[in-house]
C-alpha positions in Angstrom: 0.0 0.0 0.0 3.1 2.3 1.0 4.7 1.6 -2.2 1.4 2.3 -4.5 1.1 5.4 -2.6 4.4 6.6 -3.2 4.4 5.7 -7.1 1.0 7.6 -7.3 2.3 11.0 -5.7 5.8 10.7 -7.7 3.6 9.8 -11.0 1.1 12.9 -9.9 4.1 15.5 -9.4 6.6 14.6 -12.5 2.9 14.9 -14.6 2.2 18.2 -13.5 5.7 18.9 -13.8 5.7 17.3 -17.5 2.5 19.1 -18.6 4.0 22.2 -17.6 7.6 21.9 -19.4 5.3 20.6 -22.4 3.0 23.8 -22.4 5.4 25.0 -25.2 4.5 22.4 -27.4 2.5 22.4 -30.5 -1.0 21.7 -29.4 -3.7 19.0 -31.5 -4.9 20.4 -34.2 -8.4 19.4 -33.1 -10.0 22.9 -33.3 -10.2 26.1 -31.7 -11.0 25.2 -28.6 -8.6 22.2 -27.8 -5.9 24.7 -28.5 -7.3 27.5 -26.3 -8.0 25.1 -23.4 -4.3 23.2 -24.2 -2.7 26.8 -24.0 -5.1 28.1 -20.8 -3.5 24.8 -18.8 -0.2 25.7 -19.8 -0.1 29.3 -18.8 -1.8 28.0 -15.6 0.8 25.7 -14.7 3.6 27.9 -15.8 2.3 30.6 -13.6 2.5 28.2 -10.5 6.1 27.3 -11.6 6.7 30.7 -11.4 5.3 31.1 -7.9 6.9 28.1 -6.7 10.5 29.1 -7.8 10.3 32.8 -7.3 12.7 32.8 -4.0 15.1 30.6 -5.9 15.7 32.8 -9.0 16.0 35.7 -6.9 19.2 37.8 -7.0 20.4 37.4 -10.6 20.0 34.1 -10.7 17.7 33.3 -13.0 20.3 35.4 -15.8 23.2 32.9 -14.5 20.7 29.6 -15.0 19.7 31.0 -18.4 23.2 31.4 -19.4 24.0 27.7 -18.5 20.8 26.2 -20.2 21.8 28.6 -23.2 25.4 27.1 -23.3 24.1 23.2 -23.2 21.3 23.8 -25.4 18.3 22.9 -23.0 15.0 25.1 -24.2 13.9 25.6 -20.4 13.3 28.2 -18.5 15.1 28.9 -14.9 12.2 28.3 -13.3 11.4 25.2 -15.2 15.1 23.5 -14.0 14.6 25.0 -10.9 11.1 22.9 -10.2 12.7 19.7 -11.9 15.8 20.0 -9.6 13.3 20.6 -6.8 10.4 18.5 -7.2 12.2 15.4 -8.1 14.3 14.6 -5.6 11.6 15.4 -3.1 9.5 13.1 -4.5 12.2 10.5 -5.2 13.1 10.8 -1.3 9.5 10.2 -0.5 9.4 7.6 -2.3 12.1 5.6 -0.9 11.0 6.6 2.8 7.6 5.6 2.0 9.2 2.1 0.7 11.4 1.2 3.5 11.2 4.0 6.0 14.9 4.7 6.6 15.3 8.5 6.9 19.1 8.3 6.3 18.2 7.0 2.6 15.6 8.5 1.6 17.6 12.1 2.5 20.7 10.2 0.5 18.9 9.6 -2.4 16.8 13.3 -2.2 20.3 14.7 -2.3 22.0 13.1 -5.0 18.8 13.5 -7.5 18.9 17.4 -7.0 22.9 17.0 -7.4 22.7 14.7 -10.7 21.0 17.3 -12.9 23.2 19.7 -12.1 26.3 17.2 -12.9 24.9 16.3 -15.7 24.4 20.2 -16.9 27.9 20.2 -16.6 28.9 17.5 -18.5 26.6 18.8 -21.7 28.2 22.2 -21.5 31.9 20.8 -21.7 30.5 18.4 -24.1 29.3 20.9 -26.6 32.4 23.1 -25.8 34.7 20.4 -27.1 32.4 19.9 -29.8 32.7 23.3 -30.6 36.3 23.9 -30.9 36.5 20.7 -32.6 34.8 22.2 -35.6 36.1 25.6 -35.7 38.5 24.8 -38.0 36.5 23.1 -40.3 33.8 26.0 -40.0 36.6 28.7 -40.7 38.1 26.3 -44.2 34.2 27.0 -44.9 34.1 30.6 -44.2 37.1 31.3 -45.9 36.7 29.6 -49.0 33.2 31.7 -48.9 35.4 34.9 -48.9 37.7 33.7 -51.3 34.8 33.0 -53.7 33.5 36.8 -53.3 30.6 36.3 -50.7 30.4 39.0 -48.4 30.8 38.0 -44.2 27.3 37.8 -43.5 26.8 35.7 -46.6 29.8 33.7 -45.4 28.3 33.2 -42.0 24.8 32.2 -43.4 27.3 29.2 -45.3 28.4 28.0 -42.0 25.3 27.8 -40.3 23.7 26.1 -43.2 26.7 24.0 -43.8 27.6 22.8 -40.1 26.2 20.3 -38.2 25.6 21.2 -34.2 26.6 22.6 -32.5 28.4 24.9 -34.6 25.5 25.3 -37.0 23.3 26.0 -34.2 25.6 28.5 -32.6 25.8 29.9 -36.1 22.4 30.9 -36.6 22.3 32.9 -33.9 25.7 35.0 -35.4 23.9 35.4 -38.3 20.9 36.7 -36.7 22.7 39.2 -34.9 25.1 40.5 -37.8 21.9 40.8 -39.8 20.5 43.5 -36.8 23.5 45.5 -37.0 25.3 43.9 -35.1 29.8 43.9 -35.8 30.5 40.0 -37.1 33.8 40.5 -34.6 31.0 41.0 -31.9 28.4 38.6 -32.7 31.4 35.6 -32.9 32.7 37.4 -29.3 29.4 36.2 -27.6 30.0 33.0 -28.6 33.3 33.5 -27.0 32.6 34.6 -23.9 29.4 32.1 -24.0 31.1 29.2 -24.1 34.6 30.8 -22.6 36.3 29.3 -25.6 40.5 30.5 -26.1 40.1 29.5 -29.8 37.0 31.2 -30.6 38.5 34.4 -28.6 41.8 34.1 -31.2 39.3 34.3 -34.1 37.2 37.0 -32.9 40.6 39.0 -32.1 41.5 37.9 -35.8 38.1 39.8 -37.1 38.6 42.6 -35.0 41.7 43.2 -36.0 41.2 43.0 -39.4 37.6 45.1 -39.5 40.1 47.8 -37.6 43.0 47.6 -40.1 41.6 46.6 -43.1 42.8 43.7 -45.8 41.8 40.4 -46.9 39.5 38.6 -43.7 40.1 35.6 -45.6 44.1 35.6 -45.8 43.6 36.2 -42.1 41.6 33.1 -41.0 43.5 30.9 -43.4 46.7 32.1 -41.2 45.5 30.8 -37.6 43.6 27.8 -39.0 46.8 25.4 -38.7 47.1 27.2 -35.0 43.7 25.6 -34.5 44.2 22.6 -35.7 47.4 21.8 -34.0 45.6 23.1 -30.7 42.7 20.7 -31.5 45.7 17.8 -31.5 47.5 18.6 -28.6 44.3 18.6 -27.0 43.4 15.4 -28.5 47.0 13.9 -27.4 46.6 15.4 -23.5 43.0 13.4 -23.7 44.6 9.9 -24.6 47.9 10.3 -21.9 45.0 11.3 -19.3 42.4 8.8 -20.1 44.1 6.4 -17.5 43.6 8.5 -14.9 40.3 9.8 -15.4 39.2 6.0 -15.7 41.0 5.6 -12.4 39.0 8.3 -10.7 36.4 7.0 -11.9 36.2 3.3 -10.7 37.6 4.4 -7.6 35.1 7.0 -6.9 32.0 4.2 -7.4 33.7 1.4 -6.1 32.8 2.0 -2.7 29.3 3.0 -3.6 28.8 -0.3 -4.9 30.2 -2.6 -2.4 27.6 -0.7 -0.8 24.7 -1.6 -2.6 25.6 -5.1 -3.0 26.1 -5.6 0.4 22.6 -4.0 1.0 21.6 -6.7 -1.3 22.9 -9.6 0.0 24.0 -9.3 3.2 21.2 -6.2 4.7 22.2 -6.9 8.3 25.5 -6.2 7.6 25.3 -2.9 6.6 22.4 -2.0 8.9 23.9 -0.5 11.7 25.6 2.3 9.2 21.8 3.5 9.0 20.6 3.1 12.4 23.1 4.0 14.5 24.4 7.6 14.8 28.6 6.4 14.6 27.1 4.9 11.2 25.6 8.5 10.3 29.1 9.9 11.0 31.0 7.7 9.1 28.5 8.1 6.2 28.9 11.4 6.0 33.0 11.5 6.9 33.0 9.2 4.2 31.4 11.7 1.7 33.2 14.3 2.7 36.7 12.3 1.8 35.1 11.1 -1.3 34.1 14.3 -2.7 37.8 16.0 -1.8 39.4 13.2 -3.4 37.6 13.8 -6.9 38.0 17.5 -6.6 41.7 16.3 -6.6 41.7 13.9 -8.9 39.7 16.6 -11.5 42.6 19.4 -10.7 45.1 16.8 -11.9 43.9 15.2 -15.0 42.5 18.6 -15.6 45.5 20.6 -18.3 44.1 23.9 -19.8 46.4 24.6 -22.9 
């Protein structure tokens, strides 16, 4: 009964949650009034996301979270992430307390769902970032053959984003929409720059700048720090094979212990109870996390080599 209460309130909130992220969504095309009610439910529950996360976008951040989501490509709002990373792990916590009643769990696994999305927002903004400088070469061979062939730079920029896959292309688009309002092309590429906080993409708005200042041939220009790139985009390739060792050593070590722990929750529960009834075991839990959590921030620093 415990268990089909908890599935029904963690179904209930990630529905409401769901309906609200989907409000954006093209609606049936089933008439007039399907669509007004589909869009009078969506504004409805978008309004109570908005009440719900109002303290925690307070103070700027709402600008900072739209920034991240902006860098890895997720179309939601701050206060859409901010009721996923709140809602869920609440619920998933109830859940698991409502399942076996253990306190000490349920807050353990409350904590590391709101962590995970924010983990895993990191990861998809590096992600795309490598992406990104990987095929900045290629998209400057495009834009400079473009040049070459007589195009002007917005009609050169308009190549690239038609040409390039994502997330170049994507990033692109957005240059080209910008240049097209008046905006300097040495500007428009320097927001992807500082987007993204990309050295390469910073030598190639420097590049542009200079040469929109001093005058000559853009494409003569590009052509010159396109081997720079390229030989970056190795060296970074080489420091990712001698560092893949240790990064695969950080990571086994890091969820070994978690799952000795699981498997000895599995098979052997008595075991391992007293680590969740007793408050040495709460101590040693948390001790534990503490030194596990230092050790990867270490581990990071060192397989971690800028160029």
């Amino acid at each position: 009964m415990a268990g089909l209460l908890a599935a029904l309130m963690v179904g209930g909130g990630l529905l409401i949650l769901t309906l609200g992220l989907g409000a954006r969504l093209a609606p049936p095309a089933d008439g007039a009034a399907l669509e007004a009610d589909f869009e009078e439910i969506g504004t409805r529950i978008e309004r109570l996301i908005d009440q719900f996360t109002a303290p925690l976008v307070a103070g700027g951040r709402a600008t900072r979270t739209a920034d991240q989501l902006l860098r890895a490509d997720i179309n939601l709002r701050p206060q859409e992430w901010y009721a996923f990373r709140v809602l869920v792990p609440m619920l998933a916590g109830l859940w698991v307390f409502l399942l076996n009643g253990i306190l000490p769990i349920a807050i353990a696994i409350g904590m590391l769902m709101y962590l995970v999305p924010g983990l895993l927002l990191r990861a998809r903004r590096h992600s795309r970032r490598a992406a990104l400088v990987r095929q900045l070469p290629e998209a400057l061979v495009i834009m400079t053959n473009s040049l070459e062939s007589g195009s002007t730079v917005l009609q050169a920029l308009e190549v690239v984003a038609e040409t390039m896959t994502a997330p170049m292309g994507d990033e692109f688009v957005r240059v080209t929409r910008e240049v097209s309002l008046g905006v300097p092309a040495d500007e428009a590429l320097g927001h992807i720059a500082s987007r993204f906080e990309s050295k390469d993409f910073a030598i190639v708005v420097s590049a542009v700048q200079l040469n929109r200042q001093m005058g000559g041939s853009l494409a003569e220009v590009l052509k010159s720090i396109i081997e720079t790139l390229r030989d970056r985009v190795r060296l970074a390739d080489r420091i990712r094979v001698l560092t893949a060792q240790s990064r695969a050593s950080a990571y086994i070590v890091s969820g070994l212990p978690f799952g000795v722990a699981v498997i000895l929750l599995v098979i052997a529960p008595g075991y391992m109870a007293p680590m969740f009834t007793n408050p040495i075991g709460y101590a040693a839990i948390l001790l534990a996390l503490l030194l596990f959590s230092l050790a990867w921030v270490v581990m990071g620093r060192i397989t971690n080599i800028e160029l």
